[in-house]
TIBA-668079 format. One record per atom (N, C-alpha, C): residue number from 0; x, y, z; residue in three letters. Coordinates in steps of 0.2 Angstrom, whole numbers. Example, Ala and Ser with C-alpha at 12.3 -4.5 7.8 and 13.67 -1.06 7.14 Angstrom:
<sites>
0 / 66 / -28 / 39 / ALA
0 / 62 / -22 / 39 / ALA
0 / 66 / -16 / 39 / ALA
1 / 64 / -11 / 35 / SER
1 / 68 / -5 / 36 / SER
1 / 64 / 0 / 39 / SER
</sites>
This chain:
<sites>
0 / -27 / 232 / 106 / UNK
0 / -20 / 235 / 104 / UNK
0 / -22 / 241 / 99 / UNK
1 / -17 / 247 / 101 / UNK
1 / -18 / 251 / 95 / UNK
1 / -15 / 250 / 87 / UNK
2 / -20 / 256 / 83 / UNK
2 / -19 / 250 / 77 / UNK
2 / -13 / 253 / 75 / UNK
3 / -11 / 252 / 70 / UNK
3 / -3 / 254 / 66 / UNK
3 / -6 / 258 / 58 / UNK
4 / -3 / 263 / 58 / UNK
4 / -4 / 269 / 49 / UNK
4 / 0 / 270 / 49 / UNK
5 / 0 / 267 / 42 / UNK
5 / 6 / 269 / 37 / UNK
5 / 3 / 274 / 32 / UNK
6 / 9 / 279 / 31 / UNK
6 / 6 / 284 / 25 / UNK
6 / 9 / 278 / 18 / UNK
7 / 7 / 280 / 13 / UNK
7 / 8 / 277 / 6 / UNK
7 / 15 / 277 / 4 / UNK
8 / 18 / 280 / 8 / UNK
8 / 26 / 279 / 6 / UNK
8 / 30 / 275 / 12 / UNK
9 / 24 / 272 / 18 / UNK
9 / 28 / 264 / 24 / UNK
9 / 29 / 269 / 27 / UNK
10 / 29 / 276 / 29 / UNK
10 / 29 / 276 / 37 / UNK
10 / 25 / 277 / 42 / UNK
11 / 26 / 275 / 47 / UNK
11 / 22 / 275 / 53 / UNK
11 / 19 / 282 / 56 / UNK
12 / 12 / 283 / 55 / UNK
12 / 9 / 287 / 58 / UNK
12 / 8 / 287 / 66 / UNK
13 / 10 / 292 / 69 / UNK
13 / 7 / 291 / 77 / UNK
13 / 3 / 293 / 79 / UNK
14 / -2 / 287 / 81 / UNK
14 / -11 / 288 / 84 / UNK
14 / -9 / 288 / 92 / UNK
15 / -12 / 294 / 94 / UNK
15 / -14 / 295 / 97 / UNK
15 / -18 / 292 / 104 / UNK
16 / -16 / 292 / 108 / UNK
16 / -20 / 287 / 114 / UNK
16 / -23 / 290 / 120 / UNK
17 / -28 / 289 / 120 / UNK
17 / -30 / 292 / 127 / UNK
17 / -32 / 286 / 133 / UNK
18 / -36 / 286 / 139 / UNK
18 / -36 / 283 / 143 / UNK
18 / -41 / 276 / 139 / UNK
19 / -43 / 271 / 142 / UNK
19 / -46 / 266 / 137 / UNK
19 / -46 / 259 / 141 / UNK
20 / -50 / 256 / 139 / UNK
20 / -50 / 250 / 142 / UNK
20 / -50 / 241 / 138 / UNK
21 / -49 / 239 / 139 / UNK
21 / -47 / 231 / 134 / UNK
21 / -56 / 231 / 132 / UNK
22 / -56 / 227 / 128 / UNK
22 / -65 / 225 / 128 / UNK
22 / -64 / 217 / 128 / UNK
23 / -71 / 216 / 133 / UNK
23 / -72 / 212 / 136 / UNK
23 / -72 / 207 / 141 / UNK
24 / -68 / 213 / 147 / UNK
24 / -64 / 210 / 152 / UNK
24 / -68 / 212 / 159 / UNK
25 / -70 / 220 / 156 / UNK
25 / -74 / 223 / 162 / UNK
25 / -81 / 223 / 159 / UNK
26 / -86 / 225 / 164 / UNK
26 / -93 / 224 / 163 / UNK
26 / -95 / 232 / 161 / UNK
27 / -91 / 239 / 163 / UNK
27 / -94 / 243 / 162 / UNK
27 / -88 / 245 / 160 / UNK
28 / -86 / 249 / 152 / UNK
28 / -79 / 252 / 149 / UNK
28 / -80 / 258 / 147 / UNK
29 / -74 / 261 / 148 / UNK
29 / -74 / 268 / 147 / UNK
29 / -68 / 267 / 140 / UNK
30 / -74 / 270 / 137 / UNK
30 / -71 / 267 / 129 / UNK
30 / -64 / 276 / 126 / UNK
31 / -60 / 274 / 123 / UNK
31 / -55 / 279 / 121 / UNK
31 / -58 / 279 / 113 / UNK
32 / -62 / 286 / 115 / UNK
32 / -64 / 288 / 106 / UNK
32 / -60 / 291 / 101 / UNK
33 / -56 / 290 / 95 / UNK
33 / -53 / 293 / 92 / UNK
33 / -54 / 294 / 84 / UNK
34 / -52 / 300 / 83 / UNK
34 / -54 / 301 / 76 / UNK
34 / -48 / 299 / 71 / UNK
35 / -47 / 298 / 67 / UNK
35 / -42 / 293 / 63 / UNK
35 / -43 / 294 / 56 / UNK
36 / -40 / 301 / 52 / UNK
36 / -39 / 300 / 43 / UNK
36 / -33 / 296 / 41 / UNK
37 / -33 / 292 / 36 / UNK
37 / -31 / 285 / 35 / UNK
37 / -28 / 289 / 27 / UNK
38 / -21 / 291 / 28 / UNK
38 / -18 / 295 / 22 / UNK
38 / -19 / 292 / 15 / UNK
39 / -19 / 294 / 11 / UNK
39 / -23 / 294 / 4 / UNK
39 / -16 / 289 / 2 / UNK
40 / -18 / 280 / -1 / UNK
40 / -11 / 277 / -2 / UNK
40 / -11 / 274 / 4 / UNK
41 / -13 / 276 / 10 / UNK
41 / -12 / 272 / 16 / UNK
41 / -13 / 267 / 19 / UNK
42 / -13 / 265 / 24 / UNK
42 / -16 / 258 / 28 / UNK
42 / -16 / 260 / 32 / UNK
43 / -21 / 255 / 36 / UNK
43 / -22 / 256 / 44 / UNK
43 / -23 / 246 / 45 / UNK
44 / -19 / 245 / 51 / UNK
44 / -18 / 237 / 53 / UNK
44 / -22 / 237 / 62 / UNK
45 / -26 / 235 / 60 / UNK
45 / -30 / 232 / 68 / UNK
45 / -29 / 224 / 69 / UNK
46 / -29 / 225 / 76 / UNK
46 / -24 / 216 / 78 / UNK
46 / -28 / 215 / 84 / UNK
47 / -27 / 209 / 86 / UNK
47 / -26 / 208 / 93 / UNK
47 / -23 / 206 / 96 / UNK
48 / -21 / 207 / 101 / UNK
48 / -13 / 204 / 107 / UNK
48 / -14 / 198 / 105 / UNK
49 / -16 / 191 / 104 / UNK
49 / -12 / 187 / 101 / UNK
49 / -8 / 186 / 97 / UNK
50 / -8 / 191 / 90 / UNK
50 / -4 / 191 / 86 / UNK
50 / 5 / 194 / 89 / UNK
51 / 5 / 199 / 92 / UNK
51 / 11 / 202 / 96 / UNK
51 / 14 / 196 / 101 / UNK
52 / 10 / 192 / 102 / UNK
52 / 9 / 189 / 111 / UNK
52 / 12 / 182 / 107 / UNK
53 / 11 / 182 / 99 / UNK
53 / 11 / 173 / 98 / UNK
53 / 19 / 171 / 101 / UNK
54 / 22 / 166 / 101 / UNK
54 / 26 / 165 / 104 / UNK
54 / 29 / 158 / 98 / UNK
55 / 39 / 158 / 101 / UNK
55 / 41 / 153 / 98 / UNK
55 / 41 / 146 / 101 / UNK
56 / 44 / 142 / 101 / UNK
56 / 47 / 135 / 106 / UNK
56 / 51 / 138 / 112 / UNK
57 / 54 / 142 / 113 / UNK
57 / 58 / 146 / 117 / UNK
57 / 52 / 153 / 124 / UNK
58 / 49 / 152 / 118 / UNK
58 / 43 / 157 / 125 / UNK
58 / 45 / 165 / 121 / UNK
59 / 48 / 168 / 116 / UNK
59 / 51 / 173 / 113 / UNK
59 / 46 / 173 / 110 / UNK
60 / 40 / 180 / 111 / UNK
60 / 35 / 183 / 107 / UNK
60 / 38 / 185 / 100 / UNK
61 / 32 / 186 / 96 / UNK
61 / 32 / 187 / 89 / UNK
61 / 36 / 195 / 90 / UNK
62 / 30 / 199 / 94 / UNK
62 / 31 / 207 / 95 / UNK
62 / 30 / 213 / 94 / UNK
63 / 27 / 217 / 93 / UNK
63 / 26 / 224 / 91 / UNK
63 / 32 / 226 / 85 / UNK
64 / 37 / 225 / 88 / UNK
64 / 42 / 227 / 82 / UNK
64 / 43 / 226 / 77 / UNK
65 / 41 / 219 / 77 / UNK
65 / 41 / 212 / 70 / UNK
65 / 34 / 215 / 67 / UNK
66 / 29 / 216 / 70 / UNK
66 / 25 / 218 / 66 / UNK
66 / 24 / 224 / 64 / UNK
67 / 27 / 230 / 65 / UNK
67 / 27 / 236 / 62 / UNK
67 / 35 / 235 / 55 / UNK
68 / 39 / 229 / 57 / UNK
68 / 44 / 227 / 50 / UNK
68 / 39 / 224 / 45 / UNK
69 / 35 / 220 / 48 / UNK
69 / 31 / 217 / 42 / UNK
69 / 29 / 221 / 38 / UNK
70 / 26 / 225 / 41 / UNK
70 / 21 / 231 / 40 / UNK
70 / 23 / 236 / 32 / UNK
71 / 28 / 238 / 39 / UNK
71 / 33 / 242 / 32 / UNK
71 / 35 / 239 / 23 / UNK
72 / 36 / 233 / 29 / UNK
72 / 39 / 230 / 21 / UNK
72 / 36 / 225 / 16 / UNK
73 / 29 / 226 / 17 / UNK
73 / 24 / 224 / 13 / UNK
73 / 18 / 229 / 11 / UNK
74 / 21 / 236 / 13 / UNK
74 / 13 / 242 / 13 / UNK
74 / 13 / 242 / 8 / UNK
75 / 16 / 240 / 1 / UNK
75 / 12 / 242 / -5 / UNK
75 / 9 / 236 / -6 / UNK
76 / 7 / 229 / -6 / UNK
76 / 5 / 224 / -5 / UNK
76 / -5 / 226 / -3 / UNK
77 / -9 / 220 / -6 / UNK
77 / -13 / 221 / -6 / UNK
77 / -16 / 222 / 3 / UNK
78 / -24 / 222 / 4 / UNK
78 / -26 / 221 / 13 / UNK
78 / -24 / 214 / 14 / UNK
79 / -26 / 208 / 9 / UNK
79 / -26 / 204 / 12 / UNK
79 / -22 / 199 / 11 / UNK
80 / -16 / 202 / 8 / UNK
80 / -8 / 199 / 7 / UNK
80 / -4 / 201 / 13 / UNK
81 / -6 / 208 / 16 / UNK
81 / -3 / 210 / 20 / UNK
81 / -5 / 203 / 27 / UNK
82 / -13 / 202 / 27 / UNK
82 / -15 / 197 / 33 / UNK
82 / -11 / 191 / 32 / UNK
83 / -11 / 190 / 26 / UNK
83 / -9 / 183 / 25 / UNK
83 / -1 / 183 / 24 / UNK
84 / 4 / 188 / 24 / UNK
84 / 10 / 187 / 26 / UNK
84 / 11 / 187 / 33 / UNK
85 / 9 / 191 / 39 / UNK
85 / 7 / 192 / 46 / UNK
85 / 6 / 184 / 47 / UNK
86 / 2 / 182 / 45 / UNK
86 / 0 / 174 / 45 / UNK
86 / 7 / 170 / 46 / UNK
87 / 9 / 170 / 41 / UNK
87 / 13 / 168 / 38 / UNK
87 / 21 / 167 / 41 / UNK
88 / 22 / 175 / 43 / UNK
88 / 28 / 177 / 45 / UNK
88 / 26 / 175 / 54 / UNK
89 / 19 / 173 / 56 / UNK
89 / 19 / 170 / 64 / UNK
89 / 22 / 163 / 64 / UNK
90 / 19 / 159 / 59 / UNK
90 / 19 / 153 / 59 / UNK
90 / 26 / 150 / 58 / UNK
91 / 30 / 154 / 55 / UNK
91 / 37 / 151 / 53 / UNK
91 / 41 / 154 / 62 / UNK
92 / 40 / 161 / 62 / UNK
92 / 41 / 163 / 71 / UNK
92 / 38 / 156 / 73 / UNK
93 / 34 / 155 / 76 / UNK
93 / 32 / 149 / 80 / UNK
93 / 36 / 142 / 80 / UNK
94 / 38 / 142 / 72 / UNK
94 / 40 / 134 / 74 / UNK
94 / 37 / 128 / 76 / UNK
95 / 29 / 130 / 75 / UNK
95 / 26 / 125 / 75 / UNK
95 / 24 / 125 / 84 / UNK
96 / 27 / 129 / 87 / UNK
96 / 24 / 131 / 96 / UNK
96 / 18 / 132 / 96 / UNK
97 / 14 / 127 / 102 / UNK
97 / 6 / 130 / 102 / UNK
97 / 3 / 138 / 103 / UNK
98 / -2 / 138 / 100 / UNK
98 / -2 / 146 / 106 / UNK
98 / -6 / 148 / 109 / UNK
99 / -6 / 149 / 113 / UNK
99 / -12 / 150 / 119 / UNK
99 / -16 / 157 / 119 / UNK
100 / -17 / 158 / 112 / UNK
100 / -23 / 165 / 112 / UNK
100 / -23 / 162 / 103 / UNK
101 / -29 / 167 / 103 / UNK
101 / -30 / 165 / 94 / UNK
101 / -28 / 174 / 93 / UNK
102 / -27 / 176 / 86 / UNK
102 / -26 / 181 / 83 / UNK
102 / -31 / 185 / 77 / UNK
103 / -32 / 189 / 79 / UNK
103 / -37 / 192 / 71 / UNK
103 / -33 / 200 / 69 / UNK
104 / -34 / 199 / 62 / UNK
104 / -28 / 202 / 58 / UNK
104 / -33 / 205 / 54 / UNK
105 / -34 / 214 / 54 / UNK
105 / -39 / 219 / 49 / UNK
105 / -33 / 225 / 45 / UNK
106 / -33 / 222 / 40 / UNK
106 / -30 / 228 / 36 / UNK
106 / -34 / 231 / 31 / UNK
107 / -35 / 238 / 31 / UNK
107 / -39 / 243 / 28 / UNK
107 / -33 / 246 / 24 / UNK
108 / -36 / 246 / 20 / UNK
108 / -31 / 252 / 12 / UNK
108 / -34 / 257 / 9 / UNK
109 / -31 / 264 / 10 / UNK
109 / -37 / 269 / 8 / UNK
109 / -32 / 269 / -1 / UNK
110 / -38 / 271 / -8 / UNK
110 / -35 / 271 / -12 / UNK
110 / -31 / 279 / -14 / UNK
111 / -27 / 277 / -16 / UNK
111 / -22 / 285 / -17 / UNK
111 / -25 / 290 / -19 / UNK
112 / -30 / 291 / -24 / UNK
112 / -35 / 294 / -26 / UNK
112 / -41 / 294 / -26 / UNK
113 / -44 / 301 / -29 / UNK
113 / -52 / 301 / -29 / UNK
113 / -55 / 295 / -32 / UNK
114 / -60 / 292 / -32 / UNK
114 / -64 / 288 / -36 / UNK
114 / -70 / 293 / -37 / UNK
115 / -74 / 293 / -44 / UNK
115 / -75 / 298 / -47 / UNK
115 / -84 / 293 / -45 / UNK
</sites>
């Protein structure tokens, strides 16, 4: 999945995509290289399609969308408040529905300032 940047004020940065491939799935990948400044205050969220993909009792995914509202409305929240709300906010989505993929959830925080 592409990851999700928020600048220090919750909005969404847009990362750029080039051609790329899943890892793990082929034996020989043609990897999409990109460079990524992480705005001073900001976050960067790395997932895996489980998380997007987890699902309710109904079969109605969590989603991309829900995870860029999390997103937002926790960016000033610490890295791993952010993970464990996402956690959180699936778990209650689900309703206790099993899930057929597992999810890993990386939130990086760049500090708003220099550190001397």
């Amino acid at each position: 999945m592409p990851p999700m940047i928020l600048t220090s004020e919750g909005e969404l940065v847009d990362v750029a995509m080039g051609i790329g491939q899943p890892l793990g799935i082929v034996d020989q990948v043609e990897l999409d290289v990109q460079h990524v400044i992480i705005p001073r205050g900001g976050t960067v969220l790395l997932f895996s399609d489980g998380l997007n993909e987890a699902a309710d009792t109904e079969g109605n995914e969590f989603g991309m969308k829900r995870i860029q509202q999390e997103l937002v409305a926790h960016h000033n929240d610490s890295a791993q408040a952010i993970c464990d709300g996402l956690w959180e906010a699936v778990e209650m989505h689900s309703g206790g529905a099993p899930q057929h993929d597992d999810f890993t959830v990386m939130a990086v925080k760049r500090f708003a300032e220099r550190i001397a």
